[in-house]
PDB file of N, CA, C and O in Angstrom:
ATOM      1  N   UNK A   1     -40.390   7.994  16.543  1.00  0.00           N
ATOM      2  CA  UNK A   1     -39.074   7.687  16.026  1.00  0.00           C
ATOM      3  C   UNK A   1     -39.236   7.083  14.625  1.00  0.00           C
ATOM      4  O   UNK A   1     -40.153   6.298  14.384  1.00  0.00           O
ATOM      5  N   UNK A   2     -38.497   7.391  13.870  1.00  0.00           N
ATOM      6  CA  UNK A   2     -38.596   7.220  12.307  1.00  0.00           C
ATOM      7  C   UNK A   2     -37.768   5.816  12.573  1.00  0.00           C
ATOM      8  O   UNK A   2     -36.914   5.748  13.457  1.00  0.00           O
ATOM      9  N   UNK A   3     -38.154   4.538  11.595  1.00  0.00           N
ATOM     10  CA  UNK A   3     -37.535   3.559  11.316  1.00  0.00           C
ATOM     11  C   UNK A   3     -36.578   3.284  10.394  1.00  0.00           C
ATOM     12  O   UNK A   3     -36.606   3.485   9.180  1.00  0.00           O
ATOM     13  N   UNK A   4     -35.465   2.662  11.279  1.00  0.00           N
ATOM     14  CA  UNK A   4     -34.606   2.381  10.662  1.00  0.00           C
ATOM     15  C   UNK A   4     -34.837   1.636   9.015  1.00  0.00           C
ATOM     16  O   UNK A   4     -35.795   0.915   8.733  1.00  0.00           O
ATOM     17  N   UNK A   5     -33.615   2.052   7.970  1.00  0.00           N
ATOM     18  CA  UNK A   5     -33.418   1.430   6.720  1.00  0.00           C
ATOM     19  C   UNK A   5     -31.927   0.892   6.855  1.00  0.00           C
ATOM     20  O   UNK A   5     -30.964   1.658   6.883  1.00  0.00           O
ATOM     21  N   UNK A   6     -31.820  -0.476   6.935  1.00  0.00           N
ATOM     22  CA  UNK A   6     -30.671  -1.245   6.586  1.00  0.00           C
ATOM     23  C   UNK A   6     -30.342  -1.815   5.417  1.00  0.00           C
ATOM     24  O   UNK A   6     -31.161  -2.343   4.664  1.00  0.00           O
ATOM     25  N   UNK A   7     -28.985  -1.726   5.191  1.00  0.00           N
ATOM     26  CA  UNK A   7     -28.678  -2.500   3.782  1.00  0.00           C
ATOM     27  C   UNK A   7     -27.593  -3.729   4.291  1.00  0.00           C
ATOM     28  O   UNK A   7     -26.817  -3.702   5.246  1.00  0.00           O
ATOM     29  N   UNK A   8     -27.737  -4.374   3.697  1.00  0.00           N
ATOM     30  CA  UNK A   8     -26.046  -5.476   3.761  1.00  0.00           C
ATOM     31  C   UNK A   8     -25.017  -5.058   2.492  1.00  0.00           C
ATOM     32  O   UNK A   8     -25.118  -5.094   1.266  1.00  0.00           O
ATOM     33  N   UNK A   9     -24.285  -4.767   3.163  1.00  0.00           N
ATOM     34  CA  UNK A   9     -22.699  -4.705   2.544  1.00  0.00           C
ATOM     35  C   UNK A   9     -21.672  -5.354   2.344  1.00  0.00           C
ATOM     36  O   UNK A   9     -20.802  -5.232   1.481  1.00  0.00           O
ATOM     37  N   UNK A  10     -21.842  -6.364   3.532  1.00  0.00           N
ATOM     38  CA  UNK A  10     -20.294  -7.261   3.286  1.00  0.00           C
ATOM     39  C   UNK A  10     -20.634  -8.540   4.360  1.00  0.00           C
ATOM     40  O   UNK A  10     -20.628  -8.430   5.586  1.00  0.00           O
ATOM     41  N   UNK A  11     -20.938  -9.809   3.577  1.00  0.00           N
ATOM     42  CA  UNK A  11     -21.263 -11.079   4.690  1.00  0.00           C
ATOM     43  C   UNK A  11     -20.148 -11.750   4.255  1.00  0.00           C
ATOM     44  O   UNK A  11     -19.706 -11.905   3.116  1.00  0.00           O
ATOM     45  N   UNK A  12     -19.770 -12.112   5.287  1.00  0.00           N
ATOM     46  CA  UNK A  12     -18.281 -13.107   5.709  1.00  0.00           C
ATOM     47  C   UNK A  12     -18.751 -14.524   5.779  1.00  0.00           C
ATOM     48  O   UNK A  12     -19.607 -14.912   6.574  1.00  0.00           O
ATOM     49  N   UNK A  13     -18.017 -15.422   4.723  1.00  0.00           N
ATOM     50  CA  UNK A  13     -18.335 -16.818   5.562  1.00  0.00           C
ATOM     51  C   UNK A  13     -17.210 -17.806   5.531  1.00  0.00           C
ATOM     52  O   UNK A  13     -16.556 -17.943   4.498  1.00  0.00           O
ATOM     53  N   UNK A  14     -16.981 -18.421   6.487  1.00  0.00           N
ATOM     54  CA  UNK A  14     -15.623 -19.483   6.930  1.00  0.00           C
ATOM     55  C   UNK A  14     -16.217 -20.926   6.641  1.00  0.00           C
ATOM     56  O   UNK A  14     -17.388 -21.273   6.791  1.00  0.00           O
ATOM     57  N   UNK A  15     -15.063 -21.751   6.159  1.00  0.00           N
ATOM     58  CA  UNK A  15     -15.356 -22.814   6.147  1.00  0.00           C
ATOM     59  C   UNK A  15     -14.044 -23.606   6.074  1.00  0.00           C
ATOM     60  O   UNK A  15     -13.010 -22.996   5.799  1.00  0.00           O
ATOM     61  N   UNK A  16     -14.023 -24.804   6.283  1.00  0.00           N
ATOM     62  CA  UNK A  16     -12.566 -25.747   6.375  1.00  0.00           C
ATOM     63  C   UNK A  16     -13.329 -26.646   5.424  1.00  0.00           C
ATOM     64  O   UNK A  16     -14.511 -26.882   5.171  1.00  0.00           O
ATOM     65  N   UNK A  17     -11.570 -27.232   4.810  1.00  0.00           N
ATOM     66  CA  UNK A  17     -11.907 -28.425   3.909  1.00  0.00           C
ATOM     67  C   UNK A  17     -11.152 -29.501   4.186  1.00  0.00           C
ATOM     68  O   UNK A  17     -10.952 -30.353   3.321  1.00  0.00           O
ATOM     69  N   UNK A  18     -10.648 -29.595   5.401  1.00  0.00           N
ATOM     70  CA  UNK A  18     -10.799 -30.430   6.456  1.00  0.00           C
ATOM     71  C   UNK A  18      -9.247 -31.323   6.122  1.00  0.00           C
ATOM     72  O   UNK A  18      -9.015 -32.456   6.545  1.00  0.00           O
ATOM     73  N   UNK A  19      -8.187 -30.388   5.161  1.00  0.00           N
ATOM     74  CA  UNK A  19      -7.083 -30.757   4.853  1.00  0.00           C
ATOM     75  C   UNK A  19      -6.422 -29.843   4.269  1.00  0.00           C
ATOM     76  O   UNK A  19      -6.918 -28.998   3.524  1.00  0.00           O
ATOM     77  N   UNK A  20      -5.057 -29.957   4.609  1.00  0.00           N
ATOM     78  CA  UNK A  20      -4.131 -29.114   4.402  1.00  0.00           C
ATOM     79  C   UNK A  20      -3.832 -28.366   2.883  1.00  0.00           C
ATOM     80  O   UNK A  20      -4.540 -28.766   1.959  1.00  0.00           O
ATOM     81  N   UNK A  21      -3.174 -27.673   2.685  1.00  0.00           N
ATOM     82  CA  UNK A  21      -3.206 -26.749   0.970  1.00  0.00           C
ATOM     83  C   UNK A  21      -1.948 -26.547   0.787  1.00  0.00           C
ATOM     84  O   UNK A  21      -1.162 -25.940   1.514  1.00  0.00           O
ATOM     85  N   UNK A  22      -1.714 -27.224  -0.499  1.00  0.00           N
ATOM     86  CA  UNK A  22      -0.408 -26.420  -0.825  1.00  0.00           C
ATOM     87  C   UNK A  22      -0.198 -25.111  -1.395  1.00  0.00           C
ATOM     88  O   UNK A  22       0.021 -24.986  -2.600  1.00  0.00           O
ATOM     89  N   UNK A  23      -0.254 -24.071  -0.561  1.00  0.00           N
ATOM     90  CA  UNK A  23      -0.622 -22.412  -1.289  1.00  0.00           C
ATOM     91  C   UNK A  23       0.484 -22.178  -2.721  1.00  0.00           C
ATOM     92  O   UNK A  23       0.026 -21.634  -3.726  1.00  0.00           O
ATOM     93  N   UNK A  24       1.922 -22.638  -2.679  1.00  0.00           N
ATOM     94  CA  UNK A  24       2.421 -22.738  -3.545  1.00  0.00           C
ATOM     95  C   UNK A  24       2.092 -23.052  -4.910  1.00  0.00           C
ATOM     96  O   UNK A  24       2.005 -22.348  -5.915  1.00  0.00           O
ATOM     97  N   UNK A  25       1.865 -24.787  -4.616  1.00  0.00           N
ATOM     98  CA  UNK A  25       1.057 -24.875  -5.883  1.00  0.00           C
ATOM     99  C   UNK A  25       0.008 -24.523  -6.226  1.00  0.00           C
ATOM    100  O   UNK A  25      -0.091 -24.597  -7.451  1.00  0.00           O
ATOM    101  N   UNK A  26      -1.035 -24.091  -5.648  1.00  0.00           N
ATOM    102  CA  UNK A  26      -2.207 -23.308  -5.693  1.00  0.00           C
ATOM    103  C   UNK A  26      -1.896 -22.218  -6.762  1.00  0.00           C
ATOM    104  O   UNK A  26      -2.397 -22.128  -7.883  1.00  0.00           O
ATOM    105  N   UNK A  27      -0.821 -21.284  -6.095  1.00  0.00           N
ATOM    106  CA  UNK A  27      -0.718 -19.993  -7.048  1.00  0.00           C
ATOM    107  C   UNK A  27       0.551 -20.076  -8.102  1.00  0.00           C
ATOM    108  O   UNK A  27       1.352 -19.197  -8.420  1.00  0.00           O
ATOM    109  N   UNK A  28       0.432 -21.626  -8.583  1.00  0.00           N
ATOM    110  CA  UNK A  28       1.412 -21.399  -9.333  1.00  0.00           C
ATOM    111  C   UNK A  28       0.409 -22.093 -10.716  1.00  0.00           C
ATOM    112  O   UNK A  28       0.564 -21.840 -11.911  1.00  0.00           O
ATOM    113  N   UNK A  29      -0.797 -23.174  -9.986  1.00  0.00           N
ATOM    114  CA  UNK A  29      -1.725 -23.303 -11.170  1.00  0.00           C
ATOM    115  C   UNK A  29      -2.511 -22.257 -11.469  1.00  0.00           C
ATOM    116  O   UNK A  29      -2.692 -21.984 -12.656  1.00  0.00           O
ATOM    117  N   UNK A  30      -3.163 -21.429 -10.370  1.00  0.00           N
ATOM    118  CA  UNK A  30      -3.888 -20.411 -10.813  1.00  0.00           C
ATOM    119  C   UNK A  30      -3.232 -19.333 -10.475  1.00  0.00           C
ATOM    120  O   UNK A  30      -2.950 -18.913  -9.353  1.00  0.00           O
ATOM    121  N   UNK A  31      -2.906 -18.724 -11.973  1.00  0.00           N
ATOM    122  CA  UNK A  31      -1.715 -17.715 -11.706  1.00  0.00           C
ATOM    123  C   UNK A  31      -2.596 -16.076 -11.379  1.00  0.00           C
ATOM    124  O   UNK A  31      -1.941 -15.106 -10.998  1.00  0.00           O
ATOM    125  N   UNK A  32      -4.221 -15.984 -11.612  1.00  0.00           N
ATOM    126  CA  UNK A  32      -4.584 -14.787 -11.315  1.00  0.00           C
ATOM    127  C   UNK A  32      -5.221 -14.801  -9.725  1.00  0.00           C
ATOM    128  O   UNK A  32      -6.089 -14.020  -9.334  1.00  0.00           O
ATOM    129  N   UNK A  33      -4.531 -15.964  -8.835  1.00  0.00           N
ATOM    130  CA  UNK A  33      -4.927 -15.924  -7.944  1.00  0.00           C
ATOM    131  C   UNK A  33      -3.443 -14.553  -7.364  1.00  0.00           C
ATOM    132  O   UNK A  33      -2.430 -14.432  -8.053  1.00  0.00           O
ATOM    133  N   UNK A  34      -3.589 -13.989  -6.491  1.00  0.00           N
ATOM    134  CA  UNK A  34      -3.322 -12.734  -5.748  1.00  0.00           C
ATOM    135  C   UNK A  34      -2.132 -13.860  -4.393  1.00  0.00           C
ATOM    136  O   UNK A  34      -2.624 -14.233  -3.329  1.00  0.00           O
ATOM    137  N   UNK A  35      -0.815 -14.156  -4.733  1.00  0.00           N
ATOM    138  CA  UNK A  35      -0.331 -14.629  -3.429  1.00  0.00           C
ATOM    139  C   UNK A  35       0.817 -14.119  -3.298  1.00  0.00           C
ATOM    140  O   UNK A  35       1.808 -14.430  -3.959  1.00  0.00           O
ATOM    141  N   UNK A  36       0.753 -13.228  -2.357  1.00  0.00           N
ATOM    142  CA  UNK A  36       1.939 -12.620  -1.845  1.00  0.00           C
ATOM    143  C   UNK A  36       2.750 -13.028  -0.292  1.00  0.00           C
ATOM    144  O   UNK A  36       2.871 -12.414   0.768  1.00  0.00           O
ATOM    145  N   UNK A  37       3.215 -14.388  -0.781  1.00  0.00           N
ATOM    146  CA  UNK A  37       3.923 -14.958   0.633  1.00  0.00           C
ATOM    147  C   UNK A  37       4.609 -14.331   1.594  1.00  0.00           C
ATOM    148  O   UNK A  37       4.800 -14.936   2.649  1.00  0.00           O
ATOM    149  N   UNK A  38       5.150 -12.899   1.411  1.00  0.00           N
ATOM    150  CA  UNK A  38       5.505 -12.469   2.584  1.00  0.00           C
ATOM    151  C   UNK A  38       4.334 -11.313   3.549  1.00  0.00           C
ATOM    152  O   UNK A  38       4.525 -11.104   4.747  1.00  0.00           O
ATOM    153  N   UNK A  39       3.373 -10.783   2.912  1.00  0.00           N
ATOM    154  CA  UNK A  39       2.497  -9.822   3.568  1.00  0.00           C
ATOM    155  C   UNK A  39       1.376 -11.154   3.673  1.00  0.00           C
ATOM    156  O   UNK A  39       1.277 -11.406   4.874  1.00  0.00           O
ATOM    157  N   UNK A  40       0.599 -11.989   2.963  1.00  0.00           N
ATOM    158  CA  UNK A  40      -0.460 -13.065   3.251  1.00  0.00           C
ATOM    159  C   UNK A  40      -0.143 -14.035   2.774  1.00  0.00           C
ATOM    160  O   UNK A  40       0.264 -14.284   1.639  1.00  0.00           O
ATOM    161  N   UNK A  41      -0.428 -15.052   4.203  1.00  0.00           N
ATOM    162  CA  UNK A  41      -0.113 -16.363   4.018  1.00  0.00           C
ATOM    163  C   UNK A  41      -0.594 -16.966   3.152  1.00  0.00           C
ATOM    164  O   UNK A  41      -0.137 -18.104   3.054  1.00  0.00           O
ATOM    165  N   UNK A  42      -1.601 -16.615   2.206  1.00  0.00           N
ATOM    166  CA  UNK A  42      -2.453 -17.395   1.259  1.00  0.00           C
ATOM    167  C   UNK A  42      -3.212 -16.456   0.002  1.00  0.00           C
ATOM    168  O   UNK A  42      -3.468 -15.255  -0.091  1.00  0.00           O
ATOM    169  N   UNK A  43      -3.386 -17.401  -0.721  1.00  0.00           N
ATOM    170  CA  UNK A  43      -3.913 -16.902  -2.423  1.00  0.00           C
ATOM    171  C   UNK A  43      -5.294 -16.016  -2.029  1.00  0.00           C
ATOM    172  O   UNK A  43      -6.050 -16.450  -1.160  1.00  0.00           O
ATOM    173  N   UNK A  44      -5.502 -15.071  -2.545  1.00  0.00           N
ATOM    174  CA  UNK A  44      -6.719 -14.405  -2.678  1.00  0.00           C
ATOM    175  C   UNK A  44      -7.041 -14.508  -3.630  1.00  0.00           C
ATOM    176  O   UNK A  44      -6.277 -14.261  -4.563  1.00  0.00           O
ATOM    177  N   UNK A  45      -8.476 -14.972  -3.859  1.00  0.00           N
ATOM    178  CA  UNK A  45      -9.224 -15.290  -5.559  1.00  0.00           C
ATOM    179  C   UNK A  45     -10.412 -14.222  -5.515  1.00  0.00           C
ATOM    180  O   UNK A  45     -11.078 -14.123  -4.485  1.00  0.00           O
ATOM    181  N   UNK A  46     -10.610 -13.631  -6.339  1.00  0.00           N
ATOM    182  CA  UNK A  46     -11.620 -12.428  -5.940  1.00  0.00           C
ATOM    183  C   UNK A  46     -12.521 -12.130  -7.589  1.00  0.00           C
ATOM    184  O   UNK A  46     -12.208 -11.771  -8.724  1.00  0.00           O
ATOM    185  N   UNK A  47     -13.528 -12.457  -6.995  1.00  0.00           N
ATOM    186  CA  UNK A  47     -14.241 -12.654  -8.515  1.00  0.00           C
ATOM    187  C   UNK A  47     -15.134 -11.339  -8.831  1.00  0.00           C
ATOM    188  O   UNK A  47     -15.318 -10.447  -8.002  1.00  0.00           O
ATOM    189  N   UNK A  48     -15.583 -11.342  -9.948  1.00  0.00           N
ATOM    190  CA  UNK A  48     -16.434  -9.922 -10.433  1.00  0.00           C
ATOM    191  C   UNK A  48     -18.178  -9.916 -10.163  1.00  0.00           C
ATOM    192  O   UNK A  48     -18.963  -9.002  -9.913  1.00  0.00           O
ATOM    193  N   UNK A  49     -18.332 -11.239 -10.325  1.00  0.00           N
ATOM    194  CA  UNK A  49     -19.920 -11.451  -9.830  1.00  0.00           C
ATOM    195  C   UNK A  49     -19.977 -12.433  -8.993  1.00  0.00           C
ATOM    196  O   UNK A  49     -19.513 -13.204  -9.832  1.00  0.00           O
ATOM    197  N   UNK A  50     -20.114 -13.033  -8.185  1.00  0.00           N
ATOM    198  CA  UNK A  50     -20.360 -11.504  -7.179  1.00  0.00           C
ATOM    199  C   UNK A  50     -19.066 -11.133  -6.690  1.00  0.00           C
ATOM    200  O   UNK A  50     -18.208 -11.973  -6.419  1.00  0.00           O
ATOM    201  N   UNK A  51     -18.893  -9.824  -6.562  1.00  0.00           N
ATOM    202  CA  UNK A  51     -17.789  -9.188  -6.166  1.00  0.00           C
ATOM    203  C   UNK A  51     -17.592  -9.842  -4.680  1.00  0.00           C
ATOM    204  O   UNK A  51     -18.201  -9.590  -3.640  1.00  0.00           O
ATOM    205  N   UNK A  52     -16.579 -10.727  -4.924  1.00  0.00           N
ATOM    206  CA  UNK A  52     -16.515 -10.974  -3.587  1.00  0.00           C
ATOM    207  C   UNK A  52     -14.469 -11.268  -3.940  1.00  0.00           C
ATOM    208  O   UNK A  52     -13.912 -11.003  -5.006  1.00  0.00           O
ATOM    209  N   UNK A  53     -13.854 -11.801  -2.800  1.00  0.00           N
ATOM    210  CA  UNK A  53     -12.772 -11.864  -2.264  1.00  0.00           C
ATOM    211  C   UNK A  53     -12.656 -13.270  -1.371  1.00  0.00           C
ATOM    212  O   UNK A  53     -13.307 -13.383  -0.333  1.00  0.00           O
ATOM    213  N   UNK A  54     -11.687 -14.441  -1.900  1.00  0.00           N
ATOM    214  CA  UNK A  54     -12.224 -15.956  -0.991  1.00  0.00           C
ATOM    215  C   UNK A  54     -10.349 -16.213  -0.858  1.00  0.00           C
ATOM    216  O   UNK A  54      -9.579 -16.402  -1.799  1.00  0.00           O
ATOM    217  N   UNK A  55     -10.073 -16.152   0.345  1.00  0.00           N
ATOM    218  CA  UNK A  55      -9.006 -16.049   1.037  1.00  0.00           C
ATOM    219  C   UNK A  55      -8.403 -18.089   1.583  1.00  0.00           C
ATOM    220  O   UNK A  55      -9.015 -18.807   2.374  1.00  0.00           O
ATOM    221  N   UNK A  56      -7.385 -18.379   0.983  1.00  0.00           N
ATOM    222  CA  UNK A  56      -7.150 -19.663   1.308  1.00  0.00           C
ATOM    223  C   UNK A  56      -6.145 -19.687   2.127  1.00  0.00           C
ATOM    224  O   UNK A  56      -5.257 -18.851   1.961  1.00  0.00           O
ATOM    225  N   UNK A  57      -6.015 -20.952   3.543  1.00  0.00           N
ATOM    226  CA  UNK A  57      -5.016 -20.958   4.247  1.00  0.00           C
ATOM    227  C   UNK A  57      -4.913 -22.214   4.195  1.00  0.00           C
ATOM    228  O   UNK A  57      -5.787 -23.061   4.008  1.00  0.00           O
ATOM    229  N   UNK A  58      -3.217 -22.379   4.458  1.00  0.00           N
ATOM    230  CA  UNK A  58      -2.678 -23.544   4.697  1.00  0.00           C
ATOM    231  C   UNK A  58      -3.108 -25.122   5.322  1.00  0.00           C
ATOM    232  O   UNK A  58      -2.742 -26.248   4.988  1.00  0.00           O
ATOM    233  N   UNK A  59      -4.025 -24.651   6.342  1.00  0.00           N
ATOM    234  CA  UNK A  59      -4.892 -25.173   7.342  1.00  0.00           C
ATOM    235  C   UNK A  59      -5.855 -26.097   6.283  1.00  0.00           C
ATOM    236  O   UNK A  59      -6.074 -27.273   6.574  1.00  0.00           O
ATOM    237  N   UNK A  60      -6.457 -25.460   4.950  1.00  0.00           N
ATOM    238  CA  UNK A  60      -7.597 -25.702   5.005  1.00  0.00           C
ATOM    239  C   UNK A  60      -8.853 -25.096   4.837  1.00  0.00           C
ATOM    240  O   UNK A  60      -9.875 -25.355   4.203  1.00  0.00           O
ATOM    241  N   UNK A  61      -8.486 -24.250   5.562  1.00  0.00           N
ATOM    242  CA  UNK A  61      -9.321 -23.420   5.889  1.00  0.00           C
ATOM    243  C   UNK A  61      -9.998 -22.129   4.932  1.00  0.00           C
ATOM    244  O   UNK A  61      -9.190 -21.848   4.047  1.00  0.00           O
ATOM    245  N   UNK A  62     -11.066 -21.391   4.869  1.00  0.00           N
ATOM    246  CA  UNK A  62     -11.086 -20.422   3.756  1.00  0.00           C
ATOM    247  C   UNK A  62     -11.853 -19.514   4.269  1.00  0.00           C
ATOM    248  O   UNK A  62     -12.352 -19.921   5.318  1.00  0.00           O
ATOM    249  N   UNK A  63     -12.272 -18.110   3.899  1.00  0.00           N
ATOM    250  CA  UNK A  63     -12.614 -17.165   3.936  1.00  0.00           C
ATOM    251  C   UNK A  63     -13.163 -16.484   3.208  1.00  0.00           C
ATOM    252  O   UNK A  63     -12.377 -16.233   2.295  1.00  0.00           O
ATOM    253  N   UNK A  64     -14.416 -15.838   2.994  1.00  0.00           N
ATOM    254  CA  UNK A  64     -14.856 -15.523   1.580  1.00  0.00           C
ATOM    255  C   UNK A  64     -15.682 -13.789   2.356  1.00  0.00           C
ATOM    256  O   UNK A  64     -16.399 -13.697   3.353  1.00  0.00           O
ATOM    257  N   UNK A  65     -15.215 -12.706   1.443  1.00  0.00           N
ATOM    258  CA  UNK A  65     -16.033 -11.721   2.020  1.00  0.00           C
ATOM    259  C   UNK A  65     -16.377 -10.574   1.019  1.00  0.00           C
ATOM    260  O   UNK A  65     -15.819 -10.455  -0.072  1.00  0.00           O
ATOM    261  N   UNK A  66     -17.306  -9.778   1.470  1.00  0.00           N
ATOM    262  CA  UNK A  66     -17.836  -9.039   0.260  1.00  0.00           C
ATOM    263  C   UNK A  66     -18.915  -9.148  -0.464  1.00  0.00           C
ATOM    264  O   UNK A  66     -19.413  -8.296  -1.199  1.00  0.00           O
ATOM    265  N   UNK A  67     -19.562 -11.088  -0.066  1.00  0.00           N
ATOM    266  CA  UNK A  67     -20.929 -10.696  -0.892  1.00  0.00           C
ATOM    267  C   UNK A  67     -22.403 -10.085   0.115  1.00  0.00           C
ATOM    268  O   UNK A  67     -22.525  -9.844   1.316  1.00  0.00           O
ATOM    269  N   UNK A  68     -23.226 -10.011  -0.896  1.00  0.00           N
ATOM    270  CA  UNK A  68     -24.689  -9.208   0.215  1.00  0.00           C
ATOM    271  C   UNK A  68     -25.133 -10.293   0.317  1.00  0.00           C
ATOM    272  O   UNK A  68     -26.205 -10.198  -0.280  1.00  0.00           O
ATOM    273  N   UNK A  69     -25.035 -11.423   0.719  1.00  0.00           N
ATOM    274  CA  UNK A  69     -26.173 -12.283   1.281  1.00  0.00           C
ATOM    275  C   UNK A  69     -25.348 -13.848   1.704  1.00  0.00           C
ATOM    276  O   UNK A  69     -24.307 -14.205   1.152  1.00  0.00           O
ATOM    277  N   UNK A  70     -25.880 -14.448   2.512  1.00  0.00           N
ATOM    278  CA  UNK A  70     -25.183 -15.824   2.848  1.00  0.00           C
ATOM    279  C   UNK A  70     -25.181 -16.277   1.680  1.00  0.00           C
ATOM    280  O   UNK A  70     -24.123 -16.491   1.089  1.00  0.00           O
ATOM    281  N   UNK A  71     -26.424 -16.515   1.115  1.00  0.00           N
ATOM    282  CA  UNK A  71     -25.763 -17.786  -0.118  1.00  0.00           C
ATOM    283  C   UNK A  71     -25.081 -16.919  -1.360  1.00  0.00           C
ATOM    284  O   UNK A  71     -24.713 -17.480  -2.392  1.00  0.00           O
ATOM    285  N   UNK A  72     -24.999 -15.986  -1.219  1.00  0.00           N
ATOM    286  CA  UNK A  72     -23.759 -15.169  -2.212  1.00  0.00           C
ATOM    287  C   UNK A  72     -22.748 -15.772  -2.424  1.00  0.00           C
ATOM    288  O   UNK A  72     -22.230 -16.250  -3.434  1.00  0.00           O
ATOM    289  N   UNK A  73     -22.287 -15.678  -0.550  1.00  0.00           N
ATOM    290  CA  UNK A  73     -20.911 -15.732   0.017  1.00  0.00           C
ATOM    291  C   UNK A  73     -20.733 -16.990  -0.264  1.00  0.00           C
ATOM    292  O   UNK A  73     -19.663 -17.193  -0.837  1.00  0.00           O
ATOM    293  N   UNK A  74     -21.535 -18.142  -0.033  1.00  0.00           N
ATOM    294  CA  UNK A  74     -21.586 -19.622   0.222  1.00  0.00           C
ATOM    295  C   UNK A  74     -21.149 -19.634  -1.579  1.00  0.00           C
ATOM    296  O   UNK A  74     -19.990 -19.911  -1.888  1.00  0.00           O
ATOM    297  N   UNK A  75     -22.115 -19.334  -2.588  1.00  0.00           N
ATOM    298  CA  UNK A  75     -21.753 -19.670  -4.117  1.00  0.00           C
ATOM    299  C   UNK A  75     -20.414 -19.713  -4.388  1.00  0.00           C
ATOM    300  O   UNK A  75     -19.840 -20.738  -4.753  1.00  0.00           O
ATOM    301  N   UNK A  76     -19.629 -18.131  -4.148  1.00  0.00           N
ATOM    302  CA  UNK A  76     -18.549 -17.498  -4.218  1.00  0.00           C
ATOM    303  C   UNK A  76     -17.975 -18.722  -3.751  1.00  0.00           C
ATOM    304  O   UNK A  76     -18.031 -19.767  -4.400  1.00  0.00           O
ATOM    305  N   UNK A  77     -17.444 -18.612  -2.673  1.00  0.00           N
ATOM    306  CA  UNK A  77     -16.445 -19.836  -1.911  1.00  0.00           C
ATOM    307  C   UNK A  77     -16.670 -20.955  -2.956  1.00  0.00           C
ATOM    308  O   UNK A  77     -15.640 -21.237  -3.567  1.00  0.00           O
ATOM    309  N   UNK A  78     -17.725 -21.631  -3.295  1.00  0.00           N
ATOM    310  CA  UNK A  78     -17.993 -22.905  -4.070  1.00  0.00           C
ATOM    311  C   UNK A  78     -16.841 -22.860  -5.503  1.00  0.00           C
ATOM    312  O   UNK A  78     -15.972 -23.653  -5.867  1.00  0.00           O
ATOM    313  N   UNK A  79     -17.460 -21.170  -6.223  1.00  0.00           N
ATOM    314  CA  UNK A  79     -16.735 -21.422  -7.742  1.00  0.00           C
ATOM    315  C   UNK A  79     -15.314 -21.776  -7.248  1.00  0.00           C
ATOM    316  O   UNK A  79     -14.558 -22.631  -7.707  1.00  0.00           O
ATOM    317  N   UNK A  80     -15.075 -20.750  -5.991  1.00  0.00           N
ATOM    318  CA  UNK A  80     -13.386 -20.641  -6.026  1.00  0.00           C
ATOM    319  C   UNK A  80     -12.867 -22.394  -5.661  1.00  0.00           C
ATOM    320  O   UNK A  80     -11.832 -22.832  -6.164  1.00  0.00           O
ATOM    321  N   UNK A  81     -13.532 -23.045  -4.962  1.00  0.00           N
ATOM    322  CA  UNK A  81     -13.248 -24.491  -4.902  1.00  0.00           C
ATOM    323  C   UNK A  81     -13.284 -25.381  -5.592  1.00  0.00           C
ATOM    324  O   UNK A  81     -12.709 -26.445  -5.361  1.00  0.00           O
ATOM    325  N   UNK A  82     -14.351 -25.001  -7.145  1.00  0.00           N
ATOM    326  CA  UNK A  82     -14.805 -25.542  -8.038  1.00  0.00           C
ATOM    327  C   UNK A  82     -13.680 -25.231  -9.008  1.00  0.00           C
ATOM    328  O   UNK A  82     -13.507 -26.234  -9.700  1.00  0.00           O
ATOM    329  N   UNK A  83     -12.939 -24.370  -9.309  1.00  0.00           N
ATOM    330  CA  UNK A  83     -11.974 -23.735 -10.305  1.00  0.00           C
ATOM    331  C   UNK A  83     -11.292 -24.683 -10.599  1.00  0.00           C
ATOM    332  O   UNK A  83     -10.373 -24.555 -11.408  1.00  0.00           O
TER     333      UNK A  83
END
């Protein structure tokens, strides 16, 4: 049997910041954040290097997907918190 070749394509990583968000004002300071209050509850910030996509909720809570490697994903999430 010939061995498998894998690639990574898309690592997901979640994290809370352990307090609530005002998505409003969120996308009203950062206006190239992506918030469309009636289809998603929250701002999408989606950067070019690494191409990734970091999803904010009300909660707290965040979502980051699209980069090839954990600490991609982990950086990504950081700038978008760092902004």
């Amino acid at each position: 049997m010939k061995p498998f070749k894998f690639r990574v394509f898309n690592v997901v990583v979640s994290g809370s910041l352990g307090v609530g968000l005002d998505l409003d004002a969120i996308a009203r300071v950062f206006p190239n954040a992506r918030h469309a209050s009636g289809a998603f509850l929250g701002p999408v910030f989606k950067l070019e290097k690494p191409k990734t996509a970091t999803l904010l909720f009300e909660n707290g809570k965040l979502v980051c997907t699209g980069a090839k490697s954990e600490s991609e994903a982990i950086n990504a999430a950081y700038r978008v918190l760092q902004a």
